[in-house]
C-alpha positions in Angstrom: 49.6 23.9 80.2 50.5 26.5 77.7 48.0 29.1 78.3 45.8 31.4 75.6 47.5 35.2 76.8 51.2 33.3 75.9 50.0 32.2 72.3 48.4 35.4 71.7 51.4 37.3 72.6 53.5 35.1 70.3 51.0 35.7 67.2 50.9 39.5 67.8 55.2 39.1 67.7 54.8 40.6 71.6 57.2 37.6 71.7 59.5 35.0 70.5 60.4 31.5 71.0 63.8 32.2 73.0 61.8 34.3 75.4 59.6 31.7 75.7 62.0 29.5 76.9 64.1 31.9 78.9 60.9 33.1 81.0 58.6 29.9 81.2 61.3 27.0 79.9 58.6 25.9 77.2 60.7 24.5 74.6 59.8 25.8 71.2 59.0 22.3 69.8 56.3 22.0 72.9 55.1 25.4 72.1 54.6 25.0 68.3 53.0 21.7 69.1 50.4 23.5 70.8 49.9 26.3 68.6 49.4 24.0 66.1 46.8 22.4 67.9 45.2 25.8 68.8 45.1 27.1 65.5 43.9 22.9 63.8 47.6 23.3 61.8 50.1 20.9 60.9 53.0 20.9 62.9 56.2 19.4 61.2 59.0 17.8 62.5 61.7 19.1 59.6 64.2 16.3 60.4 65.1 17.0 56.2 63.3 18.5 53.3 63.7 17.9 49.5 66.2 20.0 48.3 65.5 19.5 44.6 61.5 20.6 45.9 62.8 23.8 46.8 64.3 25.1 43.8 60.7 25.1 41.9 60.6 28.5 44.1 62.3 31.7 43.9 65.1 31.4 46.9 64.2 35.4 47.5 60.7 34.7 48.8 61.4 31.7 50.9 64.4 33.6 53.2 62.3 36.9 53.0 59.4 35.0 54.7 61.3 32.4 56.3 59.6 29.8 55.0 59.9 26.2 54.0 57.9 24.4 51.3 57.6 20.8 52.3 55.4 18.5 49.6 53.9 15.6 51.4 51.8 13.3 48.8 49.3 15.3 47.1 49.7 18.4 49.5 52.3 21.4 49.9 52.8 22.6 53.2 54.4 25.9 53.7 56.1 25.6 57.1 57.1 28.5 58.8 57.6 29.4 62.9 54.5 31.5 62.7 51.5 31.4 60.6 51.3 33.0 56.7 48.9 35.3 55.6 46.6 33.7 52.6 48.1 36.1 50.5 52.1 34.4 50.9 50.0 31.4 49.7 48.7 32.9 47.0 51.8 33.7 45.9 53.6 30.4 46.5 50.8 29.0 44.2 52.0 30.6 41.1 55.7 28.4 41.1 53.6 24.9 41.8 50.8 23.0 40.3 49.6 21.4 43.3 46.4 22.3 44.1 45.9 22.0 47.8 48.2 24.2 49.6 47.8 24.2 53.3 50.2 26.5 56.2 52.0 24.1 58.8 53.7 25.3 61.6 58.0 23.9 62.5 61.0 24.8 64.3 62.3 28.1 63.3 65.9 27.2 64.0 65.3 24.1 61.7 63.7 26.0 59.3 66.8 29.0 59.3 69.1 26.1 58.9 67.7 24.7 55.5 67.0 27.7 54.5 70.9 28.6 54.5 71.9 25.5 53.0 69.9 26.8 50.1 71.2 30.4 50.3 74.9 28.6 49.5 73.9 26.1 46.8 71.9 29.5 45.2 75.5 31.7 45.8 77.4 28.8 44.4 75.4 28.5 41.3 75.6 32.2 40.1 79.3 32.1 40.8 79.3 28.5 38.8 77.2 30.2 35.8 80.1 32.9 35.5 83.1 30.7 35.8 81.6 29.1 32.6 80.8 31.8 30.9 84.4 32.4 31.2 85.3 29.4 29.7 82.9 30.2 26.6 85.0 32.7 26.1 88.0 31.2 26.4 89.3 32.1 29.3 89.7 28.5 31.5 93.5 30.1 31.8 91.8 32.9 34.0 91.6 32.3 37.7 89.3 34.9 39.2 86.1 33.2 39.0 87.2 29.9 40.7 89.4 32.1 43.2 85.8 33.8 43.7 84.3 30.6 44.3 87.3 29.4 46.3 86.7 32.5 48.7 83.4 32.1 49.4 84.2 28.7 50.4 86.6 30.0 52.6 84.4 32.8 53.6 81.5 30.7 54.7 83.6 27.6 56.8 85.8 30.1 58.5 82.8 31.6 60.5 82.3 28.5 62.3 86.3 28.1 63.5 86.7 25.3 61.2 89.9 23.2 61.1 90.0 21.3 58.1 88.0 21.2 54.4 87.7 17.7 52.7 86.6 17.9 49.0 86.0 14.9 47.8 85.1 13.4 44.6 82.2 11.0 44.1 80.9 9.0 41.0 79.1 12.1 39.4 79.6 15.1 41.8 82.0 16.1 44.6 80.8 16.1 48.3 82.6 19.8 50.2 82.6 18.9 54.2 84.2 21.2 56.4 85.4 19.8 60.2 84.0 21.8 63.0 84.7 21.3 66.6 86.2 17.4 65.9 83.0 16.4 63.9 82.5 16.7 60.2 79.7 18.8 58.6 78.5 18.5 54.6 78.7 22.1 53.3 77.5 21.6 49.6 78.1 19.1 46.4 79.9 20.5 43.3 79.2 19.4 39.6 82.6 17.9 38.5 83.4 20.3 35.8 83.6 23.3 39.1 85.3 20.4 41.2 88.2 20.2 39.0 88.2 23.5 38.4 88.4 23.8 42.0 91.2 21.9 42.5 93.2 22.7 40.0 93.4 26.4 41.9 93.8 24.7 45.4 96.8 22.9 43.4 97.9 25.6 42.0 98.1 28.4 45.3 99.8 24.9 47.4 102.5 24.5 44.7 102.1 21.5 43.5 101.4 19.9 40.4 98.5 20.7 38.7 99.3 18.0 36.0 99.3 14.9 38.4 96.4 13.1 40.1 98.1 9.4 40.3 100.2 10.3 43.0 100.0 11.6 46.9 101.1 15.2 47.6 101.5 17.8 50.0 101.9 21.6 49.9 101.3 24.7 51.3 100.2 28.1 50.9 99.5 31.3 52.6 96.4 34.1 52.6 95.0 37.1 53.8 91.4 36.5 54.9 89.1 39.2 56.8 91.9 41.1 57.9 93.3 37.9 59.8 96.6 35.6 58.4 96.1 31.4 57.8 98.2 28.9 56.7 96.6 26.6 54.7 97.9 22.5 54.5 96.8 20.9 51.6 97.1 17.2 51.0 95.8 15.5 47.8 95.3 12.0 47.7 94.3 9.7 44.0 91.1 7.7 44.5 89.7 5.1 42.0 88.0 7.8 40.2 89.1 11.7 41.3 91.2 13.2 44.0 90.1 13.8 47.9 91.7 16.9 48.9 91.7 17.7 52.1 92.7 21.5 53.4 94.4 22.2 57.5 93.6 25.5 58.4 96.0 27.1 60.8 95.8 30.9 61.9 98.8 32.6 62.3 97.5 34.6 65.3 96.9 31.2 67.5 96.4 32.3 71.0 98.4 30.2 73.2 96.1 29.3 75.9 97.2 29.8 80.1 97.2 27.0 82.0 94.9 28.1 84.3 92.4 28.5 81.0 92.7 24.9 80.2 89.7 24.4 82.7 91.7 21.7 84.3 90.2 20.3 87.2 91.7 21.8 90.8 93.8 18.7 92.0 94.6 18.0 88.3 95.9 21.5 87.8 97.9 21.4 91.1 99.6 18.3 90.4 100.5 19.1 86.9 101.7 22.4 88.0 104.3 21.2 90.6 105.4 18.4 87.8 106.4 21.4 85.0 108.5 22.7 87.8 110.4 19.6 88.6 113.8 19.4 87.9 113.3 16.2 85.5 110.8 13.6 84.1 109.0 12.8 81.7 105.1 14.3 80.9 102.9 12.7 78.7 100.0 13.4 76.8 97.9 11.1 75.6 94.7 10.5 73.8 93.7 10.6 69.9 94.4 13.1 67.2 91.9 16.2 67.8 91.8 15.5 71.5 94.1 19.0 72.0 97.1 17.2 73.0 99.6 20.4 71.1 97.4 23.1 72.9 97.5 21.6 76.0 101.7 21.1 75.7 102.2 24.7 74.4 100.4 25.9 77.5 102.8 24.1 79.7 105.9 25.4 77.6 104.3 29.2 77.9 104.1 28.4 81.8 107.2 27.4 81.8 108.8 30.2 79.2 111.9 31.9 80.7 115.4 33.6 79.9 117.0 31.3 82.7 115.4 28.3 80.9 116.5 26.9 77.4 113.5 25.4 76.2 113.7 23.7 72.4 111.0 21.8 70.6 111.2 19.7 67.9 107.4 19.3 66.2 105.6 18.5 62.8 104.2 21.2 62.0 104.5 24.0 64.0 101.3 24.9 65.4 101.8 27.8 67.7 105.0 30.4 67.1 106.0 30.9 71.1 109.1 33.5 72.0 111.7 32.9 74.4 111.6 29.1 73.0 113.7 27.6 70.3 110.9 25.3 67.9 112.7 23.3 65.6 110.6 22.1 62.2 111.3 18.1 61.7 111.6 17.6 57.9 113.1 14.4 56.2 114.5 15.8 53.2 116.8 18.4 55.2 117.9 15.6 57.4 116.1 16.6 60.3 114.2 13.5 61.2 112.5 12.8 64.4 115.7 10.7 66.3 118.5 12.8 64.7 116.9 16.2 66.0 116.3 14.8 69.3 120.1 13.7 70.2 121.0 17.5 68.1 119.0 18.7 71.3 120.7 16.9 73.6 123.8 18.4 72.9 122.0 22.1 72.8 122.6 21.7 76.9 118.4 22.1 77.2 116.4 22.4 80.5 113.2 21.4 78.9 112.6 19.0 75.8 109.1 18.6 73.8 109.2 16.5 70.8 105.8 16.4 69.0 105.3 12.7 69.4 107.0 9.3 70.6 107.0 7.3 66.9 108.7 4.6 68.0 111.3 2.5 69.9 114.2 4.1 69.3 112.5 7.4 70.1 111.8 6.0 73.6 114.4 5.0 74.7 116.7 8.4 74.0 113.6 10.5 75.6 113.2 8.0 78.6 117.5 8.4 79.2 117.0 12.3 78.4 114.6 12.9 81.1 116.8 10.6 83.6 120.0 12.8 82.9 118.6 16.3 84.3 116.1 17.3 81.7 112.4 18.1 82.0 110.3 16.3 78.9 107.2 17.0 77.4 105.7 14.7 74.7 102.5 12.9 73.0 101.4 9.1 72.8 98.0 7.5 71.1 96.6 5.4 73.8 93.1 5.1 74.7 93.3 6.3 78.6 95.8 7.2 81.6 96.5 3.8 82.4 97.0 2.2 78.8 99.9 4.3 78.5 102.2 2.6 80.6 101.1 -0.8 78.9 102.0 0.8 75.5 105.5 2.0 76.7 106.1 -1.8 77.8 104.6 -3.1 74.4 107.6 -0.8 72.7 110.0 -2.4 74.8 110.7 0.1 77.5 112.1 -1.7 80.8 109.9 -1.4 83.5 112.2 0.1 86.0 112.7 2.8 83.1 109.4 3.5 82.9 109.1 3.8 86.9 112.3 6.0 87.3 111.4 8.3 84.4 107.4 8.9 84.0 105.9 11.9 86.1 102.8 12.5 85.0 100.3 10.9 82.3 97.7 13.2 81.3 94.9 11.5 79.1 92.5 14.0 77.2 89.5 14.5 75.0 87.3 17.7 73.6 83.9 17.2 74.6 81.5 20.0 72.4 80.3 22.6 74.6 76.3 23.1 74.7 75.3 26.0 73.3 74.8 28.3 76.4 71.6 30.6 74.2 69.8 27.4 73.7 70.8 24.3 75.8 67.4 22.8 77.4 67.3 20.8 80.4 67.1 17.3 79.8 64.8 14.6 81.1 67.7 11.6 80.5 70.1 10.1 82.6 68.2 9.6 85.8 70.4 7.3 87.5 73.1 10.4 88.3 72.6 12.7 90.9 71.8 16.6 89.6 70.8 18.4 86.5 71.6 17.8 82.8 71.3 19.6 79.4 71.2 18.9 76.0 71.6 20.5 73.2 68.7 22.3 70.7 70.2 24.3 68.1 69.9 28.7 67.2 71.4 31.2 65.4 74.1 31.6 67.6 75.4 28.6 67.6 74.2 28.1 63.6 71.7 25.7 64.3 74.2 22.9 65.9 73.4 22.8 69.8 77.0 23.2 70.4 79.6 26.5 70.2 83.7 25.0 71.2 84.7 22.6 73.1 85.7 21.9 76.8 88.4 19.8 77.9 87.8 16.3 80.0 90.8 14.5 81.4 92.2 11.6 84.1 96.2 12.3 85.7 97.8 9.6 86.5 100.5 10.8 88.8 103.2 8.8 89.2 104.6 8.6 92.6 107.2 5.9 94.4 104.0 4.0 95.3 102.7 3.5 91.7 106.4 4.2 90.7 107.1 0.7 92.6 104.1 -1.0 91.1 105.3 -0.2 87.8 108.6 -1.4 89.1 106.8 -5.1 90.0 104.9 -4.9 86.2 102.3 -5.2 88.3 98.7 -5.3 86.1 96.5 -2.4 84.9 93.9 -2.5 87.5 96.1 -2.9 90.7 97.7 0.4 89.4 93.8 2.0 88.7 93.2 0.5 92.2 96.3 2.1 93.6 95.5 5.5 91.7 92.3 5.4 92.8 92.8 5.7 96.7 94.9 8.1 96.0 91.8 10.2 94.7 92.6 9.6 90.4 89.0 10.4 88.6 88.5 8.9 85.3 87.5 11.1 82.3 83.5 10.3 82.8 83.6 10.9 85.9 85.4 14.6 85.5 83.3 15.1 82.4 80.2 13.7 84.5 80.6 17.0 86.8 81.2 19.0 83.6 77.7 18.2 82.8 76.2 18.7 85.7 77.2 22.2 85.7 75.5 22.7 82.6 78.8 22.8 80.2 78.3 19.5 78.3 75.6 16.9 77.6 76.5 13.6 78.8 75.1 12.2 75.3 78.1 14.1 73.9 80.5 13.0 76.5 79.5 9.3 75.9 80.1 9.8 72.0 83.9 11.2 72.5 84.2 8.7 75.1 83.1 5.9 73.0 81.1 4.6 76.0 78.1 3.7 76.7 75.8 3.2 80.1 
């Protein structure tokens, strides 16, 4: 029961919603519920408003007030986290001829969410209005005002560690979407007359050819931003009607991660410690692009980093610039392709090989010899889980006994999003596991997602003569999981399933990245 002191405290702003749940773990959509109910308001769910509504009133007064208006049949709600005065009503009245206007009470992270999805389409159509004034005047030659609006872009996706942009063109606008912790987020739609403008300069900075949209390209360029250096990967790719183009975003500062910040888990950390440090073998990575596969690899190579060790690399593209270790750039047209590079190596007399990826068969069977002839070897696979790899080095026609006298260690690995540790809220799900969980609610820290990075999940399969001799026999896929399980192997759930427990990550989230379900 939400008692009459705590609402009056909130209405007299003796406190706010975060405190609220910090110091009685009320969530604010139980509280506003009942303040609703107190004061005979509306409460409002805010799931999505009208965009198109919102425009009808000047953006100034809705982010000074913090207010939403929300038009539901012959009525127009103002929603805000805390009551208006009559007069903010009569004021909202002059911009609408609706007559009954009533105050509604929502979520104030919802609310501050919309409310800066309209603060960028607003910024974006000022700097839209002067890039065609420009043009009026004939100066479409001039770049500053699409650089302007390229910036703000850049300005606004960069604040939430974002690794990719994808404009795309639609059948009368383009869709801007920006990829944020593995999952893509819409940013804002562009009229096509700014979207070409808008590629034309992404074209232009990347080097490529401004003239031609029939054909696939790639390019590159480098800028300044906020004091900090970025590479920026551009790809542009012809659709039926348009161009996707879709932006990588690499800092040049990358901080290569210790091992022991991985967050491994204890036995998995031990065991893949006393691996790097074996005379030969081979390591493998696995999992899907965006599971952290190259962070995780440059962290062993930075353990690993000495004068008494030549260490070279041979990767597309270079992610992280590490000393002490000679990183080799694979590119076709200079003759440097994946299998030619890796036999160059060979002859290099190296200690320690990491190629970026096995492509192929070829590639496997020169890494699988390389790491039977005194060399320790680091590399990447796509399979699904721990145990998949070895079926996936059999389909590309790797002998068994190979497999068994080569493979150390098979590392599987996702990024689970991290809760948002300002907001997270327990959660009520999920009975049938022992312990506490969390899910995720959404604030100003964490810009209204629930989530702020990501924490690594992931299963070792350490191979020793036991499973060694099982992969010997080709024996099947469980009698090795069976095998590796005695032997203490944890599957991603279940090392993610502790994850959540201690607060870190919901399990709704660890299901989705898992693609499993209960």
């Amino acid at each position: 029961m939400i008692s009459k002191t705590l609402i009056e405290n909130y209405l007299n702003q003796k406190i706010n919603l975060e405190q609220i749940y910090q110091n009685f773990n009320i969530k604010s959509e139980d509280f506003l519920k009942a303040l609703a109910s107190f004061l005979n308001v509306k409460y409002i769910e805010l799931n999505e408003f009208d965009e198109k509504f919102c425009e009808n009133f000047p953006f100034n007064i809705l982010f000074k007030f913090q207010i939403l208006p929300i038009r539901c049949r012959d009525i127009l709600y103002i929603a805000r986290s805390r009551p208006c005065s009559l007069e903010l009503l009569e004021q909202i009245r002059i911009f609408t001829d609706i007559e009954k206007i009533e105050i509604a009470l929502a979520d104030e992270f919802k609310i501050l969410k919309f409310l800066n999805k309209l603060r960028i389409k607003e910024e974006l159509k000022k700097l839209s209005i002067k890039l065609r004034l420009e043009w009026q005047e004939g100066l479409k030659e001039n770049q500053s005002c699409i650089s302007q609006i390229f910036h703000f872009i850049l300005a606004e996706v960069l604040d939430f560690n974002t690794s990719d942009i994808h404009i795309e063109f639609r059948i009368n606008d383009a869709l801007v979407r920006f990829r944020v912790d593995g999952i893509l987020r819409e940013f804002v739609c562009l009229e096509k007359d700014i979207y070409e403008a808008l590629v034309f300069h992404i074209k232009f900075l990347a080097h490529l050819n401004v003239a031609e949209s029939r054909k696939a390209q790639d390019g590159s360029f480098e800028l300044d931003f906020k004091g900090k250096k970025y590479d920026f990967r551009v790809s542009s790719l012809p659709l039926l009607s348009g161009e996707s183009v879709v932006i990588r975003i690499l800092k040049h500062d990358k901080e290569i991660l210790e091992l022991k910040n991985l967050n491994l888990e204890k036995t998995n950390f031990e065991i893949l410690k006393k691996k790097l440090y074996a005379p030969n073998g081979m390591i493998l990575l696995t999992g899907p692009t965006g599971s952290g596969k190259s962070t995780t690899l440059c962290a062993c190579l930075n353990e690993l980093k000495s004068v008494e060790k030549k260490i070279i690399t041979a990767e597309d593209p270079i992610e992280y610039k590490m000393p002490l270790i000679q990183q080799i750039l694979l590119n076709s047209k200079a003759g440097l392709e994946f299998n030619n590079v890796l036999r160059a190596i060979l002859r290099q007399d190296p200690d320690i090989i990491m190629i970026g990826e096995i492509r192929d068969e070829e590639s496997l069977d020169i890494a699988l010899r390389a790491s039977l002839t005194g060399h320790l070897l680091l590399s990447t696979l796509h399979t699904n889980d721990a145990l998949s790899t070895i079926e996936r080095l059999l389909d590309m026609k790797a002998k068994p006994y190979l497999i068994a006298s080569a493979l150390s260690l098979v590392i599987a690995q996702r990024l689970v999003r991290k809760l948002c540790p300002k907001c997270k809220q327990k959660s009520d799900k999920y009975k049938q596991f022992q312990g506490e969980f969390f899910e995720p609610k959404g604030c100003e820290y964490c810009h209204q997602s629930g989530f702020i990075g990501r924490e690594l999940v992931e299963e070792c399969l350490n191979i020793d003569d036991e499973i060694a001799c099982a992969i010997r026999e080709n024996k099947g896929k469980d009698q090795i999981l069976e095998l590796a399980k005695n032997k203490g192997f944890k599957t991603m759930f279940e090392q993610g399933l502790q994850k959540a427990r201690e607060g870190i990550m919901s399990i709704d989230e660890l299901l989705r990245v898992l693609n499993e379900t209960l």
